[in-house]
C-alpha positions as CSV (number, residue, x, y, z in Angstrom):
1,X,98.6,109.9,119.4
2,X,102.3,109.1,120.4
3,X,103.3,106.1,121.3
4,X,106.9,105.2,123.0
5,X,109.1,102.7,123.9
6,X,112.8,102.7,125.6
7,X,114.6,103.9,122.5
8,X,112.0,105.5,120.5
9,X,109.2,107.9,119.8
10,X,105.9,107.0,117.5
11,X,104.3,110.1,116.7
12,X,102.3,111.3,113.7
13,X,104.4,112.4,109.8
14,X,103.9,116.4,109.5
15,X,105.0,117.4,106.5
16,X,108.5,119.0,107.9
17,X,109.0,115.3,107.8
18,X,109.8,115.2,104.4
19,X,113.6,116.1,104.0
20,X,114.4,113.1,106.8
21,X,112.1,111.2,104.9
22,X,113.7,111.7,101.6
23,X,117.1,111.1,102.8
24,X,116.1,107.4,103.8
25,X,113.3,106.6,100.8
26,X,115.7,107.5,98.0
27,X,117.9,104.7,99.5
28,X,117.0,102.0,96.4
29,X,117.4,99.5,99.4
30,X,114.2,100.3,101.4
31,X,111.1,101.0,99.2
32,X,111.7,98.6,96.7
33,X,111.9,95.5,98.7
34,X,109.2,97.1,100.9
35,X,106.5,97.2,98.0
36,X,107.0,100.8,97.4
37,X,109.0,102.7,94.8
38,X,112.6,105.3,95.5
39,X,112.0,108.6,96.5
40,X,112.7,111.3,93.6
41,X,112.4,114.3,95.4
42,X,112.0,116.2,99.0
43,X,108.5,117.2,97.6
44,X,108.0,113.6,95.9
45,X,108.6,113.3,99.9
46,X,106.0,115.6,100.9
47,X,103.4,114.4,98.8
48,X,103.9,111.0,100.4
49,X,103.3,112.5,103.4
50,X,100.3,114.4,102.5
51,X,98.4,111.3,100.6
52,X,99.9,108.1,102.5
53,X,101.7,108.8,105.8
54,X,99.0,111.2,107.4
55,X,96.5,107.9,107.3
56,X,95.1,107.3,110.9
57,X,97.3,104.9,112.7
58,X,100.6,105.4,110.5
59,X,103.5,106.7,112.7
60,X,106.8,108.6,112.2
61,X,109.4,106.1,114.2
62,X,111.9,108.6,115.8
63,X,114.8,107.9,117.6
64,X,114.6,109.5,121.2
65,X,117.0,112.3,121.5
66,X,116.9,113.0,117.7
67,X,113.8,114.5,116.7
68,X,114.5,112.8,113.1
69,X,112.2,110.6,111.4
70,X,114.1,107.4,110.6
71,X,111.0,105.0,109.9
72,X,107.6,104.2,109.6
73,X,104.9,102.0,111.2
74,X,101.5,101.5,110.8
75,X,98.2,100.0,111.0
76,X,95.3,99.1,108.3
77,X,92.4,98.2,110.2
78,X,89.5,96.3,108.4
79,X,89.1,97.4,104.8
80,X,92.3,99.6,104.9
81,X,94.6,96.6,104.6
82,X,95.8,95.6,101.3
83,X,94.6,91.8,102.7
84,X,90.8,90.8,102.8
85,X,90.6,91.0,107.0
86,X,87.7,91.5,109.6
87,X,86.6,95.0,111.1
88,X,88.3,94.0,114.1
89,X,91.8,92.9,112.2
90,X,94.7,94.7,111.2
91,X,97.6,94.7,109.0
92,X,101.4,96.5,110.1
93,X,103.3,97.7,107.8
94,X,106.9,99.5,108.5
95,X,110.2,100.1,107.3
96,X,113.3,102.1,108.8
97,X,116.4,103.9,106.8
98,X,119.5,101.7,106.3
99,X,121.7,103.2,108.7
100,X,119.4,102.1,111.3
101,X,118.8,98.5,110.4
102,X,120.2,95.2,112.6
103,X,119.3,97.5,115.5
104,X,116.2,95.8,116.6
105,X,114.6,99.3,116.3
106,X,111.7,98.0,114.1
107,X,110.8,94.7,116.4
108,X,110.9,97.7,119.2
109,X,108.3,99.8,117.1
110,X,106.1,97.0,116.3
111,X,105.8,95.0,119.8
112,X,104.6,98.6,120.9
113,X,102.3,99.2,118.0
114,X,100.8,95.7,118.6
115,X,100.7,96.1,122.4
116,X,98.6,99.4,121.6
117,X,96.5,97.3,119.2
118,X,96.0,94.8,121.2
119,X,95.2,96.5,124.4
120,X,93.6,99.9,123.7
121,X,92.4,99.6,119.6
122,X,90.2,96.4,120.3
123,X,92.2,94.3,117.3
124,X,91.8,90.6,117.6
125,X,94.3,89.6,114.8
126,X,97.2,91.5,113.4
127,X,98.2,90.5,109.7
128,X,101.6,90.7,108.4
129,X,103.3,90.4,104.9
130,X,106.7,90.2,103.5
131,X,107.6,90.1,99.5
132,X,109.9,86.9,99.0
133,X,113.6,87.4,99.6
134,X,113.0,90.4,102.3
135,X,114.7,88.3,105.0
136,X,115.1,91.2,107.4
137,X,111.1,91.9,107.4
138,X,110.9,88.1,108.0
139,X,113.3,88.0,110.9
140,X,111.7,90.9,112.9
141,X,107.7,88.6,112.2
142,X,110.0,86.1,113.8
143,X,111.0,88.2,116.7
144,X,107.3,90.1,117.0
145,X,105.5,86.3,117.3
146,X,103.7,86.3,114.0
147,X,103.3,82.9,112.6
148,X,103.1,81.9,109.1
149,X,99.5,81.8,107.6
150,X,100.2,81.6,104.1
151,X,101.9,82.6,100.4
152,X,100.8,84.2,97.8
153,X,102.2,83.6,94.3
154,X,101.4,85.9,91.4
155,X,100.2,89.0,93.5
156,X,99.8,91.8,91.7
157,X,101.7,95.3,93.4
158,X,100.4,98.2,91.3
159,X,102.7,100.3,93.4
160,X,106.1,99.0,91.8
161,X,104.5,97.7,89.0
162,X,105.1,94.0,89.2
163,X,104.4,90.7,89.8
164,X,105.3,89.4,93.5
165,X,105.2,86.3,95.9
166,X,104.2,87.2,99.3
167,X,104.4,85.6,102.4
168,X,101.2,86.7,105.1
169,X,101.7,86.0,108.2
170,X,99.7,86.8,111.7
171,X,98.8,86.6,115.1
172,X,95.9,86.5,117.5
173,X,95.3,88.4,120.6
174,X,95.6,85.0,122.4
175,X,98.6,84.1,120.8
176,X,100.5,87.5,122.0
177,X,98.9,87.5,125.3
178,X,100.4,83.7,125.7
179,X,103.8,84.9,124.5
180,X,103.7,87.4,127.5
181,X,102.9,85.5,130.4
């Protein structure tokens, strides 16, 4: 599916992806603070693709008019999430390349993603998280309507291979439809 808003395009990774991907995920200033570790390689790139970004509901975000990846959004629904959620709940996830960030790109990406959720996917909640001291991620929750839930201390990340604090946050189909009217 492909999914679009004023300035960008969501589509599906494909793994000729992987050279746009690289050039933003060896940035040490994205996967890190995301929960995920640096890029090594185009094909370290390409094997992400292959084993994580193909997932159902996980989206290339692409700037219209560049054909570039520059981003990525997605959805966990139910026993996907890294959080213990309902069948009919979700967790978003995404990130997007340094050049491209105080933009409002990602708040763009995911009030579309959740309107999609929302509207078409039959999600009831969606779940957010952001690793203490990612004040950008926390500003576009902000902006997107989440509302703090709670923290958790201590949380294990086998991904980066440490010991985190993160802050969940969420909102309900209710609450988003409120914020529209």
């Amino acid at each position: 599916m492909i999914l679009e808003t004023e300035r960008l395009i969501l589509r599906p990774w494909s793994e000729s992806d992987a050279e746009s991907l690289y050039e933003f995920a060896k940035d040490p200033r994205v996967g890190p603070i995301a929960g995920w570790p640096v890029h090594t390689s185009v094909e370290n790139s390409r094997q992400i693709i292959k084993e994580i970004l193909s997932a159902d509901e996980t989206y290339a975000i692409v700037q219209k008019g560049e054909g570039k990846a520059i981003g990525s959004i997605g959805l966990m629904i139910g026993e996907k999430s890294n959080l213990d959620i309902r069948h009919d709940e979700a967790e978003i996830g995404y990130w997007i390349g340094v050049p491209y960030w105080g933009n409002s790109m990602v708040p763009e990406a995911v009030k579309e993603l959740m309107k999609y959720a929302f509207e078409k996917a039959g999600i009831s909640k969606i779940w957010c998280g952001y690793f203490d001291g990612n004040e950008k991620s926390k500003r576009v929750q902000e902006k997107c309507g989440f509302r703090y839930h709670h923290t958790e201390s201590n949380k294990e990340w086998p991904l980066t291979q440490d010991v985190r604090i993160e802050h969940i946050t969420c909102i309900t189909k209710e609450q988003w439809l409120d914020e529209r009217a």
